[in-house]
C-alpha positions as CSV (number, residue, x, y, z in Angstrom):
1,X,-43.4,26.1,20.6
2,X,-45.2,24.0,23.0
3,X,-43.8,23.4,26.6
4,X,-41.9,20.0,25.7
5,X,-40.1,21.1,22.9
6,X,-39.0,24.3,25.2
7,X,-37.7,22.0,27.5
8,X,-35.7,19.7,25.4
9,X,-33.7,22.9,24.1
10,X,-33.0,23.3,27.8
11,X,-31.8,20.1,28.4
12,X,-30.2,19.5,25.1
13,X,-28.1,23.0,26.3
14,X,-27.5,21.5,29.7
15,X,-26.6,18.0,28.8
16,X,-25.6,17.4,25.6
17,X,-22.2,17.7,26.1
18,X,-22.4,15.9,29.8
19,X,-23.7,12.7,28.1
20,X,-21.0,12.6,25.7
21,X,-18.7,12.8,28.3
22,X,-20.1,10.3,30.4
23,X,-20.6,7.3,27.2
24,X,-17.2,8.0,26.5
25,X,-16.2,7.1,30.0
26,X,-18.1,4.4,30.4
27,X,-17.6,2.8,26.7
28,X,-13.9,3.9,25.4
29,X,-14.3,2.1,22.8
30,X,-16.3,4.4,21.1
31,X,-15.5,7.3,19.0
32,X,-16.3,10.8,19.3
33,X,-18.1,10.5,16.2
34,X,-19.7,7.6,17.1
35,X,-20.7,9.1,20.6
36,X,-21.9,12.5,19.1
37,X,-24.3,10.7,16.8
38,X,-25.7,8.6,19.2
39,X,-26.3,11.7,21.7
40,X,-27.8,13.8,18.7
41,X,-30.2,10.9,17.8
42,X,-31.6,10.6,20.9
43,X,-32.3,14.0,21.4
44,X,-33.4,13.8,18.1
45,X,-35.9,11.1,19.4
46,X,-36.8,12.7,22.8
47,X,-38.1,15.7,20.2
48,X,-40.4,13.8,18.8
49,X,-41.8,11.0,21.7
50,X,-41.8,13.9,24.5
51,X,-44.3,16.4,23.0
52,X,-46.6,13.7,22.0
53,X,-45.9,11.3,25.4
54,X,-45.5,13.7,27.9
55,X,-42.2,14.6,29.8
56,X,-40.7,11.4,31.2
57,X,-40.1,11.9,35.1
58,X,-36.2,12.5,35.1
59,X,-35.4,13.4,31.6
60,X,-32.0,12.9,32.0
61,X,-32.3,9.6,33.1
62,X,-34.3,8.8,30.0
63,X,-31.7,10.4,28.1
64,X,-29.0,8.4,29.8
65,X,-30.2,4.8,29.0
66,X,-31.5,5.4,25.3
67,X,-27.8,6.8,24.5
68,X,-26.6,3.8,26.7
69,X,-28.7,1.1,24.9
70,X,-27.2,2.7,21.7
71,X,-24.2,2.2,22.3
72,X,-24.4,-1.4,23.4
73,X,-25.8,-1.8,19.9
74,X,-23.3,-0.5,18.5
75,X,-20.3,-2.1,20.2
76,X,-22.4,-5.4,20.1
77,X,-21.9,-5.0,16.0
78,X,-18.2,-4.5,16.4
79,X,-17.7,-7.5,19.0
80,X,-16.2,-4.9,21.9
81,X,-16.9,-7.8,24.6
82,X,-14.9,-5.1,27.4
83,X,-17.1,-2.1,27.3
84,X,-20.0,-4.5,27.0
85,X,-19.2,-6.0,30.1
86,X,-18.6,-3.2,31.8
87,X,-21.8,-1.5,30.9
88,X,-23.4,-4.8,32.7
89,X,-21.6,-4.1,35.8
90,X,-23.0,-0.9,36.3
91,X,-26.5,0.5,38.3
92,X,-27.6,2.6,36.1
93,X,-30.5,4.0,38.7
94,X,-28.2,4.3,41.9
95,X,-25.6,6.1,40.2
96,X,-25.0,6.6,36.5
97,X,-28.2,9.0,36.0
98,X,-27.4,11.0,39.1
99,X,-26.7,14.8,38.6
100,X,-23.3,14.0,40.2
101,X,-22.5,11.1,37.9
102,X,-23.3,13.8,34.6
103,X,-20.6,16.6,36.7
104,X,-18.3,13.9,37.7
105,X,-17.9,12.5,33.9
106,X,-18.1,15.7,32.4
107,X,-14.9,17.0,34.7
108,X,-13.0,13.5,33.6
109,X,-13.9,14.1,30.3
110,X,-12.0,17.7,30.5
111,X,-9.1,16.3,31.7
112,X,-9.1,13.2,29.5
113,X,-9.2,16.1,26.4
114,X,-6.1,17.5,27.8
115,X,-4.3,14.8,26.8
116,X,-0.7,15.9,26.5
117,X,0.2,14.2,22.8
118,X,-2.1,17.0,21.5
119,X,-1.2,20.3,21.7
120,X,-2.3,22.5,23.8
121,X,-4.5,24.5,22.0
122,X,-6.1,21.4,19.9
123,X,-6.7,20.3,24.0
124,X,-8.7,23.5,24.3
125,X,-10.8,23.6,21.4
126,X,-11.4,19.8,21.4
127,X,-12.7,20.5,25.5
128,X,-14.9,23.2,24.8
129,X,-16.7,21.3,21.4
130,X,-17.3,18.1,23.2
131,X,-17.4,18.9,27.0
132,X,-18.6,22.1,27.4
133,X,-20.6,21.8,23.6
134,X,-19.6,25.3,22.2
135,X,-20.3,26.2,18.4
136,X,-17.5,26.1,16.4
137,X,-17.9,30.0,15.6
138,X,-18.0,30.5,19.3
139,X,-14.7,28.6,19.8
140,X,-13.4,30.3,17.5
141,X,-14.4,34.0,18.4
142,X,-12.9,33.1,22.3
143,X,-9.6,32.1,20.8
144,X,-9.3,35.0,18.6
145,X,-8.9,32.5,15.9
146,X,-10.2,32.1,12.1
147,X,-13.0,29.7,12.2
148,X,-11.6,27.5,9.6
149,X,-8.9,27.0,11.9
150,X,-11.3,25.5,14.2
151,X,-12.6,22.9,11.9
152,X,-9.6,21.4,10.9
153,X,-7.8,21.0,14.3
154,X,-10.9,19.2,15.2
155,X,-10.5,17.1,12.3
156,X,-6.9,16.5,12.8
157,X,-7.6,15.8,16.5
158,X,-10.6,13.2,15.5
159,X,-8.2,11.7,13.3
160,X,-5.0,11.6,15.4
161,X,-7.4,10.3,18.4
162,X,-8.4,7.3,16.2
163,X,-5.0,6.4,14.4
164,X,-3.0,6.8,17.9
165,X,-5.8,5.3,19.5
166,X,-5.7,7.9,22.1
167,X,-7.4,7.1,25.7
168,X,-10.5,10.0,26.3
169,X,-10.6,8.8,29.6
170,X,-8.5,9.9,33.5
171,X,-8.8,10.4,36.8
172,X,-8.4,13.4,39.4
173,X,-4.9,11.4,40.7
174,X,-1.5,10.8,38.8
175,X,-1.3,12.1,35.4
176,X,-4.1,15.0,35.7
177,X,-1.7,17.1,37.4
178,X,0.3,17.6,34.3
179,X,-3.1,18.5,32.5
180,X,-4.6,21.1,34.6
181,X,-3.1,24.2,33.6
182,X,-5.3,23.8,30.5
183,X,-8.5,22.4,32.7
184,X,-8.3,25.7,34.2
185,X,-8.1,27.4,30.6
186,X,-11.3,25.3,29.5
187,X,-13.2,26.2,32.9
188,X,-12.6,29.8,32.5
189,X,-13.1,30.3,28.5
190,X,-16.4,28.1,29.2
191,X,-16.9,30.8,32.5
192,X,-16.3,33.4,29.9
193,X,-19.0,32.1,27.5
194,X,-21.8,32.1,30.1
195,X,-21.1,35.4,31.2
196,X,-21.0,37.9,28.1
197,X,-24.6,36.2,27.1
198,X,-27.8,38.0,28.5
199,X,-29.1,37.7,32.0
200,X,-31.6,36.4,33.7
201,X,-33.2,33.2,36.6
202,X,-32.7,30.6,34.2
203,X,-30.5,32.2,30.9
204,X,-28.3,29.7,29.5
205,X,-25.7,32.0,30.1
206,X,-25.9,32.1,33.8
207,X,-26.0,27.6,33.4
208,X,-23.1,28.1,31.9
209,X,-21.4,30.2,34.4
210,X,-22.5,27.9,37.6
211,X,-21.0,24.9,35.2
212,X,-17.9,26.7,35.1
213,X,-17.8,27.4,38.7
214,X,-19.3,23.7,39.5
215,X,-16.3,22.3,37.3
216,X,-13.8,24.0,39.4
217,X,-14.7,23.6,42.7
218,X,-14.4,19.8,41.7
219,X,-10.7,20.6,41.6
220,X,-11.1,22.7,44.1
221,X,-11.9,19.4,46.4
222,X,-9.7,17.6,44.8
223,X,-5.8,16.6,46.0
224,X,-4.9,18.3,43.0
225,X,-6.0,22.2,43.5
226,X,-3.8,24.7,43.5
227,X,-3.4,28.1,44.0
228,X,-3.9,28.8,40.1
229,X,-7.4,26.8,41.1
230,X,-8.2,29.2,43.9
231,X,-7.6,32.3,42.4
232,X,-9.6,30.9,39.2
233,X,-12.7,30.2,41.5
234,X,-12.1,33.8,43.2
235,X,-12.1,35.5,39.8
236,X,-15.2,33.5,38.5
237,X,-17.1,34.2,42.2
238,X,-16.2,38.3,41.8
239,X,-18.2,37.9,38.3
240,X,-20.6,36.3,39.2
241,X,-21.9,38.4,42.1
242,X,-22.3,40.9,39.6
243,X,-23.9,38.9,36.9
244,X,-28.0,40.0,37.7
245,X,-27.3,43.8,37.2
246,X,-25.7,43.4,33.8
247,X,-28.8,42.8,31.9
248,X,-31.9,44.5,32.0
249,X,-35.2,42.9,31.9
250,X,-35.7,42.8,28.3
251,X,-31.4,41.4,27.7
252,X,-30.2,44.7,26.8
253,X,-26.6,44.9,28.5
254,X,-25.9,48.0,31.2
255,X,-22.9,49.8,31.6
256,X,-20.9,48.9,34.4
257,X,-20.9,52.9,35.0
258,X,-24.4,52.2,35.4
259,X,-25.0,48.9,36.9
260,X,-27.4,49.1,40.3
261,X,-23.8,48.4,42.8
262,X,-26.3,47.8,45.6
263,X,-27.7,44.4,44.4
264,X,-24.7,43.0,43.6
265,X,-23.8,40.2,46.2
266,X,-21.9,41.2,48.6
267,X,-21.4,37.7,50.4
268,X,-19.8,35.9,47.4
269,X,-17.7,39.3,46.9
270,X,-16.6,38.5,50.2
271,X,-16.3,34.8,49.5
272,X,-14.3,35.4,47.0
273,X,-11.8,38.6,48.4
274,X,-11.2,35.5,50.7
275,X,-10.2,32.3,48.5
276,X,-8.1,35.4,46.5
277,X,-6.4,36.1,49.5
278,X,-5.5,32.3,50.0
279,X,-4.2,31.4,46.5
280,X,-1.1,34.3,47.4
281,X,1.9,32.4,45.4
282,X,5.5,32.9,44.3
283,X,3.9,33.4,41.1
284,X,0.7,34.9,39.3
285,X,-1.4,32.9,36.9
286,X,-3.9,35.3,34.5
287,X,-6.4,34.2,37.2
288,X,-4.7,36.4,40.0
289,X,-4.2,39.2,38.1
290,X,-7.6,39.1,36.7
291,X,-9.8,38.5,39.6
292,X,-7.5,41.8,41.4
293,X,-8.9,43.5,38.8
294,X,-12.5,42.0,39.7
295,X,-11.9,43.1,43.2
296,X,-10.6,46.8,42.4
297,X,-13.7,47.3,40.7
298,X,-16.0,45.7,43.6
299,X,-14.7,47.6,46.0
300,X,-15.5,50.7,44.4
301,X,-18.5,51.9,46.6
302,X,-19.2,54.4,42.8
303,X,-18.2,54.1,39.4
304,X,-16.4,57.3,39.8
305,X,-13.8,55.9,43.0
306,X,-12.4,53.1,41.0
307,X,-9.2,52.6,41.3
308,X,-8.2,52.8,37.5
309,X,-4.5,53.4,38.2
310,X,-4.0,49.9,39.7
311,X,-6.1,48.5,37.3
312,X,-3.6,49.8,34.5
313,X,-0.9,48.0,36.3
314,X,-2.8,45.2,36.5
315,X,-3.0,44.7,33.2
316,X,0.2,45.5,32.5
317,X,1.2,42.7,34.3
318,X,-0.9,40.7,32.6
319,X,-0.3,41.6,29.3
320,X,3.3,40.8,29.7
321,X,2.6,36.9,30.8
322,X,-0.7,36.5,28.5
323,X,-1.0,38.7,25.7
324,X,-4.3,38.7,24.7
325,X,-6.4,41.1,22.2
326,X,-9.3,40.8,24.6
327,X,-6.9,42.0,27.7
328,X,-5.4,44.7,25.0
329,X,-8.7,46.1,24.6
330,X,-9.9,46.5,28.4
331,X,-6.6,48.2,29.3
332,X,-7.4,50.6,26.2
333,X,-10.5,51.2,28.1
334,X,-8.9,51.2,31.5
335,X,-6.5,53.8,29.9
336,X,-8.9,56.1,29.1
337,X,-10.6,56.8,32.7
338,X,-7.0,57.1,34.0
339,X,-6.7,59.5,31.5
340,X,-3.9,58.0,29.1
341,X,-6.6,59.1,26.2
342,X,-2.7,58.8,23.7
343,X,-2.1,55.7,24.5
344,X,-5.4,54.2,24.5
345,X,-6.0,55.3,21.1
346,X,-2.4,54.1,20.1
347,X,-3.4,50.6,21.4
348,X,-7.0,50.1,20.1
349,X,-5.7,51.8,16.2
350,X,-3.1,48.5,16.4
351,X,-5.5,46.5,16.9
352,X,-7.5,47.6,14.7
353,X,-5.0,47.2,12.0
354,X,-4.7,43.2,12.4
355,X,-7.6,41.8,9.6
356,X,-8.9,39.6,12.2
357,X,-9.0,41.6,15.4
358,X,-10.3,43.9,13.8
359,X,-14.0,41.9,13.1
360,X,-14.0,41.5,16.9
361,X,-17.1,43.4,18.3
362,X,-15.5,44.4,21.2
363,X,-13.1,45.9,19.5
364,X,-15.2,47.9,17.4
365,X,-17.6,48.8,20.7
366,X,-14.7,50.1,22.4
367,X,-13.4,51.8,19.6
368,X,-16.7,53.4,19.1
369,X,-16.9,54.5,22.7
370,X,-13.4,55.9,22.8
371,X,-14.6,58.4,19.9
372,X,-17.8,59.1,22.1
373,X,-15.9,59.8,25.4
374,X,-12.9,61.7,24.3
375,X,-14.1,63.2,21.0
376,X,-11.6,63.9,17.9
377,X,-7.9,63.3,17.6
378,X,-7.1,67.5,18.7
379,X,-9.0,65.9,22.2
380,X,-7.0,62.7,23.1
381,X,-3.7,64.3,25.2
């Protein structure tokens, strides 16, 4: 694989779903369909031109204007004299190829997903396929969710888009508000992706997680943040200051019992202790109770002083306003260091009786670790 072609899978990771976002704001006359074709066939062209031609100097730009000139094609064909206009109207080299332009359409893209005659987990799933451009199986692993069930609530979304002729396109004022509980859902479940992948300078993991974070401090700056937005950004900050020791050099994941607590980053820790502090509400979101978690464990100068009582409540908390499988399983785990071996085991063998939860690899990890730490069943009181 030569250097182009190494590239382009970069960019296609980066981008892909940014430029969808921004041709859908800029033409809405398009269809998702329409606009994911378009997107795929010029990367499909940029795979064979670039290798042969040489990189062009801003790749995205290139990118940009042959998905652009597509489109015009396309909308010339079915007489859409509006978007055509308005794609005259626009400077394509003082703004619309700026890395600002791709972050600024991608955000308006999440909240245009949101759109509040869907529900709200079709909002979620269509967000993370065409903004954040997750695989299908990924989706559907987050959501604890059958991957067939994916597919056809993208379908039906697609389909309900087009006969309700649905508009994919807002702004940060007015009727976002109403939308962002489930902007800050995407964020974090595309946060979350990022973060379980391997390390490294330039992983597509760690591109992800500095999406995520870039997303939100959008709202963050924006009239319509909140506290639920603060302690978001606090609980995606607290991960990842941590995010270099999780991985060794070859991707091989390390133990937080055995992660090197002296290069994690103390500043952002700090950073983010502080915007915690600041999003203090009448009520809790996940994203509070999570990122206290984040900060128990941070503050633990060893493994071994960790607070695992007050993570336990914690969780308890959480579990009783966002019942999760995933949460379910790190309290199991949280349950054993604070020596609740009973109860863990109770919690993880439920799990393990639901036929889906049960092909989670987590669960099977932790269930595999529980046997390690506290031995046979004569063992777990």
């Amino acid at each position: 694989m030569n250097e182009a072609t190494k590239r382009i899978e970069v960019i296609y990771k980066d981008k892909f779903g940014q430029l969808i976002s921004l041709i859908l704001q800029r033409f809405r006359s398009l269809s998702i369909e329409s606009t994911e074709d378009i997107v795929q066939e010029t990367f499909a062209e940029a795979a064979l031109l670039w290798p042969k031609q040489g990189m062009p100097e801003n790749p995205a730009g290139w990118l940009y204007q042959a998905c652009k000139n597509k489109a015009i094609n396309l909308l010339k064909k079915s007489s859409k004299t509006e978007d055509l206009t308005l794609a005259k109207t626009v400077s394509v080299p003082a703004e619309e190829i700026s890395e600002y332009a791709f972050k600024d359409a991608q955000l308006l893209m999440l909240i245009a997903c949101c759109h509040p005659d869907l529900t709200p987990k079709t909002q979620v799933v269509l967000a993370l396929k065409y903004v954040a451009n997750l695989k299908v199986e990924n989706i559907a692993l987050q959501l604890g969710v059958e991957l067939d069930a994916i597919e056809k609530m993208l379908y039906r979304a697609r389909q309900k888009i087009k006969s309700d002729s649905l508009s994919l396109s807002a702004n940060l004022i007015g009727y976002s508000k109403e939308r962002l509980s489930i902007v800050h859902k995407v964020i974090y479940l595309i946060f979350n992706e990022g973060y379980k992948q391997s390390g490294g300078k330039i992983s597509h993991g760690k591109m992800m997680c500095e999406e995520a974070l870039t997303l939100n401090k959008f709202l963050f700056d924006s009239p319509i943040c909140n506290p639920e937005t603060k302690a978001l950004q606090a609980l995606m900050l607290f991960n990842i200051a941590r995010f270099e020791t999780r991985f060794d050099t070859h991707g091989n994941a390390i133990e937080l019992e055995h992660q090197d607590r002296s290069h994690w980053d103390g500043s952002l820790i700090q950073l983010a202790h502080r915007l915690l502090v600041d999003s203090e509400d009448s009520f809790f979101s996940p994203y509070h109770l999570e990122a206290a978690i984040a900060w128990v464990h941070c503050t633990a100068g060893k493994f071994e002083d960790t607070d695992w009582a007050a993570i336990c409540k914690y969780y308890e908390a959480l579990l009783k306003i966002y019942p999760s499988p995933f949460a379910e399983i790190n309290y199991a785990v949280a349950l054993q260091y604070n020596h609740q071996n009973e109860k863990a085991f109770n919690l993880l063998m439920d799990l393990n009786s639901n036929p889906y939860f049960n092909k989670l690899p987590i669960l099977t990890t932790s269930l595999r670790k529980y046997f390690e730490r506290v031995g046979t069943n004569k063992d777990r009181k």
